[in-house]
Backbone as CSV, one residue per row, in Angstrom:
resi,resn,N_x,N_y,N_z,CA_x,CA_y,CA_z,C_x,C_y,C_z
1,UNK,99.619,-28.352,51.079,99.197,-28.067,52.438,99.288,-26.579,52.744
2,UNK,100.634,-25.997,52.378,100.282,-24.342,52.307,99.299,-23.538,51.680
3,UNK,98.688,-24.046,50.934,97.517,-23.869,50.114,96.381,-23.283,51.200
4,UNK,96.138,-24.256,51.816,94.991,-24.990,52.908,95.580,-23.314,54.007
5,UNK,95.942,-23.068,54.050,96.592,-22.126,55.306,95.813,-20.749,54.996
6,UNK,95.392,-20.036,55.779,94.851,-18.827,55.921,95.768,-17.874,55.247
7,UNK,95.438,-16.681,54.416,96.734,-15.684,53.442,98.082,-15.406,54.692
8,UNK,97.414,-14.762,55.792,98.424,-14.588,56.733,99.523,-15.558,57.160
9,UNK,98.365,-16.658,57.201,99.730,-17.895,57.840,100.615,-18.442,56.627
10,UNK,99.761,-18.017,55.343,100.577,-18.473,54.216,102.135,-17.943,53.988
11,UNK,101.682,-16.378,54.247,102.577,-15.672,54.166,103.634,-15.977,55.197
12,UNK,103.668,-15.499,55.941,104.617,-16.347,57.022,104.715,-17.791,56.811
13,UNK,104.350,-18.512,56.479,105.630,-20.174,56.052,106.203,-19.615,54.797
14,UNK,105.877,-19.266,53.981,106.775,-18.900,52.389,107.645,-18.105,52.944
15,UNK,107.616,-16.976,53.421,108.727,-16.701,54.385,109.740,-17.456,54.895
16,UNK,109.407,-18.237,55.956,109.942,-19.048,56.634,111.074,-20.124,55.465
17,UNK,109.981,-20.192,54.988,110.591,-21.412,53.793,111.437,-20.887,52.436
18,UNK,111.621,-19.789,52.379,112.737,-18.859,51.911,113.482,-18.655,52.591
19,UNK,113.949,-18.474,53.824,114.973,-18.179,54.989,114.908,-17.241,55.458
20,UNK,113.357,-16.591,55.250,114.131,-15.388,56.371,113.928,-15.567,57.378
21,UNK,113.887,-14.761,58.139,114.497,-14.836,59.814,113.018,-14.294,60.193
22,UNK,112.777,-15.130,61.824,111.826,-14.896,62.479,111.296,-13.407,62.842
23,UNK,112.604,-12.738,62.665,112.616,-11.134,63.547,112.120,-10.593,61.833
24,UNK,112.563,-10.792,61.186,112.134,-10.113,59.641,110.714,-10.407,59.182
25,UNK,110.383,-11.642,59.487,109.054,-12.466,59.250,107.788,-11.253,59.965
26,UNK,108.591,-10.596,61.441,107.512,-10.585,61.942,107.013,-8.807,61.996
27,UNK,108.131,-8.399,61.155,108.288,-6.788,60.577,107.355,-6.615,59.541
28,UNK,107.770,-7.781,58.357,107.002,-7.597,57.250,105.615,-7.761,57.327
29,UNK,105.653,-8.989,58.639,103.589,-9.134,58.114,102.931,-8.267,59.404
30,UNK,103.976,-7.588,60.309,103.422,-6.668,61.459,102.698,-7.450,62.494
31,UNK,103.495,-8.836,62.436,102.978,-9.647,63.943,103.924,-9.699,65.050
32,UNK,104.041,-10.081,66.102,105.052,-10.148,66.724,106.018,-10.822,66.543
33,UNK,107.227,-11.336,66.657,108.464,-12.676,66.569,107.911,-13.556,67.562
34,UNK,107.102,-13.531,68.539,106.447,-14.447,69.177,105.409,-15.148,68.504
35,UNK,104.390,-14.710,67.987,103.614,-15.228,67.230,103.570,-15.586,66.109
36,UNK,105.427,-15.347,65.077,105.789,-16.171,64.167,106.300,-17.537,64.554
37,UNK,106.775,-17.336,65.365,107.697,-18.390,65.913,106.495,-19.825,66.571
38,UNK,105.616,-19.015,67.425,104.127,-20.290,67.267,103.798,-20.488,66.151
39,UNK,103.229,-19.778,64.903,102.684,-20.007,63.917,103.717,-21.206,63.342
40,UNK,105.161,-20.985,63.049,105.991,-21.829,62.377,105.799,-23.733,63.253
41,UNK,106.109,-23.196,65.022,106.256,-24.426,65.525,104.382,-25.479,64.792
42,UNK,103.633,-24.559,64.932,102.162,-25.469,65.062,102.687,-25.936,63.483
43,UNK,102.754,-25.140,62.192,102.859,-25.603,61.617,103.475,-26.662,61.185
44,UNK,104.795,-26.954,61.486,105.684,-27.951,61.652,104.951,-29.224,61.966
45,UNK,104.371,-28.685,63.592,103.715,-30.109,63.892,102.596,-30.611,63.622
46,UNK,102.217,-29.892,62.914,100.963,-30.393,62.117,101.197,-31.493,60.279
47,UNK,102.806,-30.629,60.148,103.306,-31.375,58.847,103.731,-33.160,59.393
48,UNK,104.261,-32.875,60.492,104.488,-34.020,61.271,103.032,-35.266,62.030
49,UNK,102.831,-35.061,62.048,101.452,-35.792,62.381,101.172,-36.294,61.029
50,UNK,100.931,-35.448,60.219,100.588,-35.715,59.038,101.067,-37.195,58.084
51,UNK,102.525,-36.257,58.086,103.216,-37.457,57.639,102.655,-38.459,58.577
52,UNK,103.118,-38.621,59.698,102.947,-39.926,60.505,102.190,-40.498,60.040
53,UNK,101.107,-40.117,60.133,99.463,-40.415,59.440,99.304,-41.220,58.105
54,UNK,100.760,-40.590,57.330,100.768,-41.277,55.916,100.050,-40.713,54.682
55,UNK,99.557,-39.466,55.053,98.585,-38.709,54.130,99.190,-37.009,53.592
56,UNK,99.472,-37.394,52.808,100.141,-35.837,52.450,99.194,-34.469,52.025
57,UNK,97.444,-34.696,52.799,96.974,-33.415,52.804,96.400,-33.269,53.878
């Protein structure tokens, strides 16, 4: 599913999903910590639906 994600948004979940921190996330790719922090929540809930759904793409 990270695959499927635009380079930018890629970059920020591999981030995310390594641990770094929202405030670091949003230095390195030069977005705001606001607009990591949406990017992470949509993503989330989009993994969530998903699952629900029963379909893992």
């Amino acid at each position: 599913m990270i695959d499927c994600l635009d380079p930018p948004d890629r970059q920020i979940m591999l981030l995310y999903l390594e641990g770094v921190t929202g405030a670091d996330i949003a230095e390195i790719t030069g977005v705001t910590s606001d607009a990591v922090a949406t990017k992470i929540h949509r993503f989330k809930a989009m993994l969530t639906r998903r699952f629900a759904e029963g379909g893992a793409a």
